[in-house]
C-alpha positions as a Markdown table, in Angstrom:
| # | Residue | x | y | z |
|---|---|---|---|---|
| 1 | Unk | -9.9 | 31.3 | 59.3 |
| 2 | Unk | -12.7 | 34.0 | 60.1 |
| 3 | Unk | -10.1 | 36.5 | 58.6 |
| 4 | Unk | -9.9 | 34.7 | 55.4 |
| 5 | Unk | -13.6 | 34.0 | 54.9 |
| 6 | Unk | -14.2 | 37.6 | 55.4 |
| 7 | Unk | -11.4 | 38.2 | 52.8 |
| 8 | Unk | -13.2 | 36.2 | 50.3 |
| 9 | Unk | -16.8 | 37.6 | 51.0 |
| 10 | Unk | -15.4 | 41.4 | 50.2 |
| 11 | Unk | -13.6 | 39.8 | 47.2 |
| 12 | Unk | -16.5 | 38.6 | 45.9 |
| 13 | Unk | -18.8 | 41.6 | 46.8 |
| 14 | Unk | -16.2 | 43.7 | 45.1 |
| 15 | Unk | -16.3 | 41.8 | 41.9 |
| 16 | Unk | -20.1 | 41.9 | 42.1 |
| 17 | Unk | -20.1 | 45.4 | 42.3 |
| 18 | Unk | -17.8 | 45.8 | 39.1 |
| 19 | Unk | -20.1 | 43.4 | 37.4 |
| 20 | Unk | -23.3 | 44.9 | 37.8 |
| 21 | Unk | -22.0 | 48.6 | 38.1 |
| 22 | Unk | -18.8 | 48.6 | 35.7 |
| 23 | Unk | -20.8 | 47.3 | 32.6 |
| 24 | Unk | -20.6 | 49.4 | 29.9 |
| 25 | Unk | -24.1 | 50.3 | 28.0 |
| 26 | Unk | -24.5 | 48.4 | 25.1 |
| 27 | Unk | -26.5 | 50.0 | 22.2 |
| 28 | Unk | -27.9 | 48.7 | 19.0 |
| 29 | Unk | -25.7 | 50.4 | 16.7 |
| 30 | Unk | -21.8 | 51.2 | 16.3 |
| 31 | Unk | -20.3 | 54.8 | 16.3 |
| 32 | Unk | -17.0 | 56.5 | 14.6 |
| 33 | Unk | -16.1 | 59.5 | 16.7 |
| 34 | Unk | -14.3 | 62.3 | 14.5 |
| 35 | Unk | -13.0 | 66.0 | 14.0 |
| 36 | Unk | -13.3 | 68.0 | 17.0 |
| 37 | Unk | -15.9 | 71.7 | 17.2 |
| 38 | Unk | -18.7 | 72.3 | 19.6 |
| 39 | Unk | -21.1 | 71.8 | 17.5 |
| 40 | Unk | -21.8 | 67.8 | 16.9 |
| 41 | Unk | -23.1 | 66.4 | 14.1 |
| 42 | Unk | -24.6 | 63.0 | 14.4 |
| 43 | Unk | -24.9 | 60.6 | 10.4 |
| 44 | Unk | -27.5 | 58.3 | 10.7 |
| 45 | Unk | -27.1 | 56.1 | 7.4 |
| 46 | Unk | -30.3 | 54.2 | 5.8 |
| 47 | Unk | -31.4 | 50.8 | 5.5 |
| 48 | Unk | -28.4 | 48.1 | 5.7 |
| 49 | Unk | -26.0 | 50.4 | 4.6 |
| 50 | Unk | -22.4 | 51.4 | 6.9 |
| 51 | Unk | -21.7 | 54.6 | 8.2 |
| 52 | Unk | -19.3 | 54.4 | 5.4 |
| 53 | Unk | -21.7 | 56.0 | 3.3 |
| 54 | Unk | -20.9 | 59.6 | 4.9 |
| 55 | Unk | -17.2 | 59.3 | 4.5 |
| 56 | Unk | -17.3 | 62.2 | 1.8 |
| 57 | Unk | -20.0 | 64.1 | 3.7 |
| 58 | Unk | -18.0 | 64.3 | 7.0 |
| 59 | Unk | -14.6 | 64.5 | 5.9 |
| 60 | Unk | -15.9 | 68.7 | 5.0 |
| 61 | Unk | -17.3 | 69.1 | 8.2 |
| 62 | Unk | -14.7 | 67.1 | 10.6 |
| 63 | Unk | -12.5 | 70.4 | 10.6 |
| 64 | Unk | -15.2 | 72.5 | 12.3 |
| 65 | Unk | -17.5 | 69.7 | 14.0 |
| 66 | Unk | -17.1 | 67.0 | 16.2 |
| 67 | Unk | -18.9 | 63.8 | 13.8 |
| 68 | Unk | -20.9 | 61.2 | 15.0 |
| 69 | Unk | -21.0 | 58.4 | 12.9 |
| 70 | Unk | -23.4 | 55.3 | 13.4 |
| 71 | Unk | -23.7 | 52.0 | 11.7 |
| 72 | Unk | -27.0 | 50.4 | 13.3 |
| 73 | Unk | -26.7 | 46.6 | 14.3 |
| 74 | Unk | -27.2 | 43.8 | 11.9 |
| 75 | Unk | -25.9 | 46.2 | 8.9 |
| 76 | Unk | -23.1 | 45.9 | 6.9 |
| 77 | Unk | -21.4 | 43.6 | 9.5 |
| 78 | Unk | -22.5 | 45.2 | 12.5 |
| 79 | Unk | -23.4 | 42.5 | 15.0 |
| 80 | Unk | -27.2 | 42.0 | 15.2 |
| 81 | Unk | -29.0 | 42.7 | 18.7 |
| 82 | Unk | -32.5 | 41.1 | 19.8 |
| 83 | Unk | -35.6 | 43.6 | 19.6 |
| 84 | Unk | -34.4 | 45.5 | 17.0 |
| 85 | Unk | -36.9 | 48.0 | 15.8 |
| 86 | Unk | -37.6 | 51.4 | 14.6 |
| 87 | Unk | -38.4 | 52.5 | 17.9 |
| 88 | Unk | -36.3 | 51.0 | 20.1 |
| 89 | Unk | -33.5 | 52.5 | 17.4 |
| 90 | Unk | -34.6 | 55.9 | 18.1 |
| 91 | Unk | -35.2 | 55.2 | 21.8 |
| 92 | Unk | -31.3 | 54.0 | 21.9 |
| 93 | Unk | -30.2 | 57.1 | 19.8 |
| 94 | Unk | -31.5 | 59.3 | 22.0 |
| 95 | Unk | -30.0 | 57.5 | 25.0 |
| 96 | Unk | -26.8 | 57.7 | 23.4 |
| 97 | Unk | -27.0 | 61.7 | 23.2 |
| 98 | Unk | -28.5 | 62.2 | 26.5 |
| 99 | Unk | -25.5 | 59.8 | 28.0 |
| 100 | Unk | -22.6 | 61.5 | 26.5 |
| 101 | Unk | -24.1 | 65.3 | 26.9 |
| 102 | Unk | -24.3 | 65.7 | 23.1 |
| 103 | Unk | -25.6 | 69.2 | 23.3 |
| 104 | Unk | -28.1 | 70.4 | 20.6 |
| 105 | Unk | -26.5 | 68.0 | 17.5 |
| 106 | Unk | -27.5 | 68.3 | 14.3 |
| 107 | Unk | -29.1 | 65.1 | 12.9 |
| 108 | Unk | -28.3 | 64.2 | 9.2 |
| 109 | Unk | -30.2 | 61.0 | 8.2 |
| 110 | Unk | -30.7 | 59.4 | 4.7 |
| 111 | Unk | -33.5 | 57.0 | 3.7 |
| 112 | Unk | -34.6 | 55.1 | 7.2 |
| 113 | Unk | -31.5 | 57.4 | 8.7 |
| 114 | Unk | -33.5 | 60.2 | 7.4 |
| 115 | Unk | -37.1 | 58.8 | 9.3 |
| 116 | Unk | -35.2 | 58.2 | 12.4 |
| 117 | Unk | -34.1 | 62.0 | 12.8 |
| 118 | Unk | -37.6 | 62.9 | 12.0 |
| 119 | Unk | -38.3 | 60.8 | 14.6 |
| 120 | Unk | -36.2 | 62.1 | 16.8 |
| 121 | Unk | -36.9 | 65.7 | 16.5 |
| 122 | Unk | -41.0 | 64.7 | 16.7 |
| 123 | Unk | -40.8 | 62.9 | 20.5 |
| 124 | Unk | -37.4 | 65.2 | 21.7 |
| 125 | Unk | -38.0 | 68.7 | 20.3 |
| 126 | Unk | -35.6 | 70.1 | 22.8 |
| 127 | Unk | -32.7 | 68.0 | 22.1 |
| 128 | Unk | -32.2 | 68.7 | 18.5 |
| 129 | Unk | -31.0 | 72.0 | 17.1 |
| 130 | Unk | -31.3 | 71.1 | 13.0 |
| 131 | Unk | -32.1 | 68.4 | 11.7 |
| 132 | Unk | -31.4 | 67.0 | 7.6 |
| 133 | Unk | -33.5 | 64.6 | 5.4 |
| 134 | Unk | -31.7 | 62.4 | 2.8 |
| 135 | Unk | -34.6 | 61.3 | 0.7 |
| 136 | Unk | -36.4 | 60.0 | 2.9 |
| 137 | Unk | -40.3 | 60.4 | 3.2 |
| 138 | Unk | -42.6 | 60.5 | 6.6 |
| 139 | Unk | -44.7 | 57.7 | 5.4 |
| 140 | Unk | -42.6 | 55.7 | 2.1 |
| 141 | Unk | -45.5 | 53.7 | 1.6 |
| 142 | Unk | -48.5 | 56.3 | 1.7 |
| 143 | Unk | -46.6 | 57.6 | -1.6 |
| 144 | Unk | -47.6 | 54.5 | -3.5 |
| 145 | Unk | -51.0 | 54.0 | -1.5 |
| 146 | Unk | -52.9 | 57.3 | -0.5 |
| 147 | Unk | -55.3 | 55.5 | 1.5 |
| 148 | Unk | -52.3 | 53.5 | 4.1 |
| 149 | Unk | -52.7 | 52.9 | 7.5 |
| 150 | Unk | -49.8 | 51.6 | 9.9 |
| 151 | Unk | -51.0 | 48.2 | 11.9 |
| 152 | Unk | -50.8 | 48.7 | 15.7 |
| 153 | Unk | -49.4 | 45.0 | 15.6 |
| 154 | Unk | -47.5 | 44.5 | 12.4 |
| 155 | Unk | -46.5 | 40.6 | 11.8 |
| 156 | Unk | -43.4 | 40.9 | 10.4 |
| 157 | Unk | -42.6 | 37.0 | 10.0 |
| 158 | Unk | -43.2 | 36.4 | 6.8 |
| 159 | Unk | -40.7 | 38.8 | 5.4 |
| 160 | Unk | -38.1 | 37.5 | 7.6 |
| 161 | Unk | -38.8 | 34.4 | 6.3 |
| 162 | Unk | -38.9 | 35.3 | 2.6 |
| 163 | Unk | -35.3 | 36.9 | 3.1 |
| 164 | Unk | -33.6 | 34.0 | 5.3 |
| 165 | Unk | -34.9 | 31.3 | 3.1 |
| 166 | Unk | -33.0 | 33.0 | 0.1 |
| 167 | Unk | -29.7 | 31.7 | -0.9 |
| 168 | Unk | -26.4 | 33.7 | -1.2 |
| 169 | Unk | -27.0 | 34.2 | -4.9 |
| 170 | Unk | -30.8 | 34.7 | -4.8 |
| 171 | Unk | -29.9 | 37.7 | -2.0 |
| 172 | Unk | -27.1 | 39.0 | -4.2 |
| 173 | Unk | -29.3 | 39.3 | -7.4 |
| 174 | Unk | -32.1 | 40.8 | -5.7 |
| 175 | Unk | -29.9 | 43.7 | -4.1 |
| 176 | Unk | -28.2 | 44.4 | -7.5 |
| 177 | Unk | -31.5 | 44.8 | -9.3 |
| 178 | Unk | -32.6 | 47.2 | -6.5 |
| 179 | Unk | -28.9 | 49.2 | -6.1 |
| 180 | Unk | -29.4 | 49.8 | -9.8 |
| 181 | Unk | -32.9 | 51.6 | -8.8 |
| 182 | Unk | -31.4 | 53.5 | -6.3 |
| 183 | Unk | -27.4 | 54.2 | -7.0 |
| 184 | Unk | -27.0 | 55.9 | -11.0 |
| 185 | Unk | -22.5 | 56.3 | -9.8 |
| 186 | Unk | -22.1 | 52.5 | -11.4 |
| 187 | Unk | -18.3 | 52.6 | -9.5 |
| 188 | Unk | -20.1 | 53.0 | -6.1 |
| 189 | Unk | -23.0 | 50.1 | -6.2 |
| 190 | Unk | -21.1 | 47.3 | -6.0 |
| 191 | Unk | -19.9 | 48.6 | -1.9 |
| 192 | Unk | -23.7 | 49.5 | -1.3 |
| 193 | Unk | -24.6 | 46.2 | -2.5 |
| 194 | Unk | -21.8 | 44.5 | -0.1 |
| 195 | Unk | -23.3 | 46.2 | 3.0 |
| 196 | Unk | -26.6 | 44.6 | 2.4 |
| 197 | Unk | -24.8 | 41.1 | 1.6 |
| 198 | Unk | -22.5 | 41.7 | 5.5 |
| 199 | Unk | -25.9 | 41.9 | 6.9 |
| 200 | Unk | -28.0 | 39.9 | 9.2 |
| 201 | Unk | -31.1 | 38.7 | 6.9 |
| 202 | Unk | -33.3 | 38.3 | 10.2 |
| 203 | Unk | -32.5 | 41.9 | 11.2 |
| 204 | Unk | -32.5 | 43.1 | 7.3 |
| 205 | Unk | -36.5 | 41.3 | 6.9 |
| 206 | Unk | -37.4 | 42.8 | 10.0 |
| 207 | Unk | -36.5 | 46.2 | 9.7 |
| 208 | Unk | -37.7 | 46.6 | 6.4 |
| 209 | Unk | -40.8 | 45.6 | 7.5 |
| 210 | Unk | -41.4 | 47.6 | 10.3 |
| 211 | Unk | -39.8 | 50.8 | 8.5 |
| 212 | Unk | -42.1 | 49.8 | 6.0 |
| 213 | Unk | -44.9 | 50.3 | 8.3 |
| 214 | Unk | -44.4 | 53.7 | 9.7 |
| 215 | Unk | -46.0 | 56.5 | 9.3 |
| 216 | Unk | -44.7 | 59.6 | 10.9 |
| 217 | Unk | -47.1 | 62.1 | 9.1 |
| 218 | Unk | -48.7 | 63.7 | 12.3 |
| 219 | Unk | -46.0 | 63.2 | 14.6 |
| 220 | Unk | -43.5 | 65.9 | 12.9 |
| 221 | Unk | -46.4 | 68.5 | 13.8 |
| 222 | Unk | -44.2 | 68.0 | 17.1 |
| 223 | Unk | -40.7 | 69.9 | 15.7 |
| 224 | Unk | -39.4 | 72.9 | 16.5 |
| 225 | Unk | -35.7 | 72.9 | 14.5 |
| 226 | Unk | -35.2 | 74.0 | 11.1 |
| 227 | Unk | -35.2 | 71.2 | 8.4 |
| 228 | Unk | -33.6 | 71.0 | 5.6 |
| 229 | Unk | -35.6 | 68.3 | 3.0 |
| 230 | Unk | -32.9 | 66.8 | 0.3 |
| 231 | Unk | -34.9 | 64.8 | -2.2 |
| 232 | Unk | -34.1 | 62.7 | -5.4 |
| 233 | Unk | -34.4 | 64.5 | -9.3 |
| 234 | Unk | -37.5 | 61.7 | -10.1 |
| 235 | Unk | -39.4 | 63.0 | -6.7 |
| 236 | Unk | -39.8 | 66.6 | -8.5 |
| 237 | Unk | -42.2 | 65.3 | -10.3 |
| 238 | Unk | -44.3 | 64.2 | -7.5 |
| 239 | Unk | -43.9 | 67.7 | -5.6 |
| 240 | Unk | -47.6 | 67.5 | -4.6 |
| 241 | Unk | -48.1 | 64.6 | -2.6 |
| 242 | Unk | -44.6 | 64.3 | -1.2 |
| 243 | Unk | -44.9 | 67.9 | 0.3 |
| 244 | Unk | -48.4 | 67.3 | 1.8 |
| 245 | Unk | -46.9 | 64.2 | 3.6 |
| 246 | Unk | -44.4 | 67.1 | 4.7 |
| 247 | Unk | -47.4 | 69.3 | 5.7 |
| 248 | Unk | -47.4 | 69.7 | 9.5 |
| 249 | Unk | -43.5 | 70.0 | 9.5 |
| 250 | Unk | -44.0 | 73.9 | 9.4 |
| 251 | Unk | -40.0 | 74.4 | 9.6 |
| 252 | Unk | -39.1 | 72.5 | 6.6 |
| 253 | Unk | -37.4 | 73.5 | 3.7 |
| 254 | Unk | -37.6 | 71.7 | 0.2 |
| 255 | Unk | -34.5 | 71.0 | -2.2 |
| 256 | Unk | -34.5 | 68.6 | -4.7 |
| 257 | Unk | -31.3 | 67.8 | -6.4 |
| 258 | Unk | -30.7 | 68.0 | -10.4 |
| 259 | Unk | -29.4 | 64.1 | -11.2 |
| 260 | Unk | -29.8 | 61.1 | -10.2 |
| 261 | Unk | -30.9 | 58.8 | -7.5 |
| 262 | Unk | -31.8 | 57.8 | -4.0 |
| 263 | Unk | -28.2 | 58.2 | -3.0 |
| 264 | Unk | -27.8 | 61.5 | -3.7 |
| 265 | Unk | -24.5 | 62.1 | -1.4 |
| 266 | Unk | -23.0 | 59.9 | -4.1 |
| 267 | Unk | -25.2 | 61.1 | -7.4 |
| 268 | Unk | -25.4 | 64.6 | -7.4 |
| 269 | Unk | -22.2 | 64.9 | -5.2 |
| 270 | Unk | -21.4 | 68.4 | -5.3 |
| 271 | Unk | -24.7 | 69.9 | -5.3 |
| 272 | Unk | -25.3 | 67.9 | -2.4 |
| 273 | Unk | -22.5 | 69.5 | -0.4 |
| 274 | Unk | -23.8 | 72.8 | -1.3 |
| 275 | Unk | -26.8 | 72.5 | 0.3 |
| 276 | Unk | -25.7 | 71.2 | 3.4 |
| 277 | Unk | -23.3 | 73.5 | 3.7 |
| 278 | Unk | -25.0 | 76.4 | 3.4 |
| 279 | Unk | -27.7 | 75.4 | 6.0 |
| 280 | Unk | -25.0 | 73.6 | 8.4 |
| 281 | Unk | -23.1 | 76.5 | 8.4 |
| 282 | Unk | -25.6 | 79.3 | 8.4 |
């Protein structure tokens, strides 16, 4: 009997042991793993939209680079996780790298992609080796109000509220008005606007919000890799104050593309490719 119950008691610490040991690390975002090189590459895509977005982008470097792509959770389908934020994204990004040995990638980011691999390259300087900005700005909402401050404590339940209370049609409407601001290719907004329809309002309010409030205008003082700044046609006519928000990132270098909009990767396609080719590569 004593052999039995001893039986049962290693049985059970054994299983205990796979449970608390075995688990796998869950992060807040999903990852395609491509091509095969070195040298990674790691697509962070912007607010609710897939990884999908970088399909073109990665299929010229997948020969010569090993691609990671990442959809974050609660976009475009992705299952939402609790305490999603900007930093705990980053935070969990960088985990990710550190975890499987991703030696010195190269970050490419559009829109909130684009702030988190500013992010990144601030708070880790030694973990990135280049890093590439999509249209994306250190601080989105100092453009429109010189004078903005981020709030230590933001309250971010009323724009959850104002997006979960929508209805299905009220959502849809509202994301085809603003794809229409920001994608000029007519055959590719109507996949952009699905992303934002697969996902989770909650998580959608939320990040917006806190995206919304960041302002990463002194922190970039922190990075040490080059960085190559890809910006929209309409931002060259506001060269002045987007490139002082730029102003401490000494290593940055300014392109801004000849058509177009906010999704650039799909608007001024080839132009696009150009330019990250030539500083990928080099």
């Amino acid at each position: 009997m004593k052999k039995y119950s001893f039986l049962v008691i290693i049985l059970l610490f054994s299983a205990l042991c796979l449970n608390v040991f075995g688990q796998i690390k869950s992060y807040p975002f999903e990852i395609s793993k491509t091509g095969k090189g070195k040298q990674s590459i790691i697509f962070l895509p912007g607010f609710a939209s897939s990884g999908d977005v970088w399909n073109e982008t990665k299929s010229n470097f997948e020969k010569e680079f090993t691609c990671y792509t990442f959809t974050m959770a609660g976009f475009a389908g992705i299952k939402p996780q609790p305490d999603a934020s900007f930093i705990n994204w980053e935070t969990e990004i960088v985990n990710y790298i550190k975890a499987n040995k991703i030696e010195k990638p190269i970050i490419v980011g559009h829109s909130m992609g684009g702030g988190l691999a500013l992010a990144i390259a601030s708070d880790y300087p030694e973990l990135i080796s280049k890093i590439v900005v999509v249209d994306a700005l250190p601080c989105l909402a100092a453009l429109r109000d010189s004078s903005f401050k981020s709030l230590e404590n933001n309250d971010c339940s009323s724009m959850v509220n104002q997006i979960t209370t929508m209805s299905e049609d009220e959502f849809y409407q509202m994301q085809k008005r603003n794809m229409a601001m920001l994608l000029a290719d007519a055959s590719k907004q109507e996949e952009a606007i699905s992303w934002s329809m697969k996902s989770d309002r909650k998580i959608f309010g939320k990040m917006y919000c806190d995206f919304s409030n960041t302002d990463l205008r002194d922190k970039i003082t922190a990075i040490k890799c080059p960085a190559l700044i890809l910006l929209e046609f309409g931002f060259s006519n506001y060269k002045g104050p987007i490139e002082a928000q730029y102003k401490n990132l000494k290593t940055a270098s300014f392109q801004y593309s000849n058509k177009g909009l906010h999704f650039i990767m799909y608007d001024d396609k080839e132009w696009y490719l150009a330019q990250l080719n030539n500083f990928i590569k080099s």
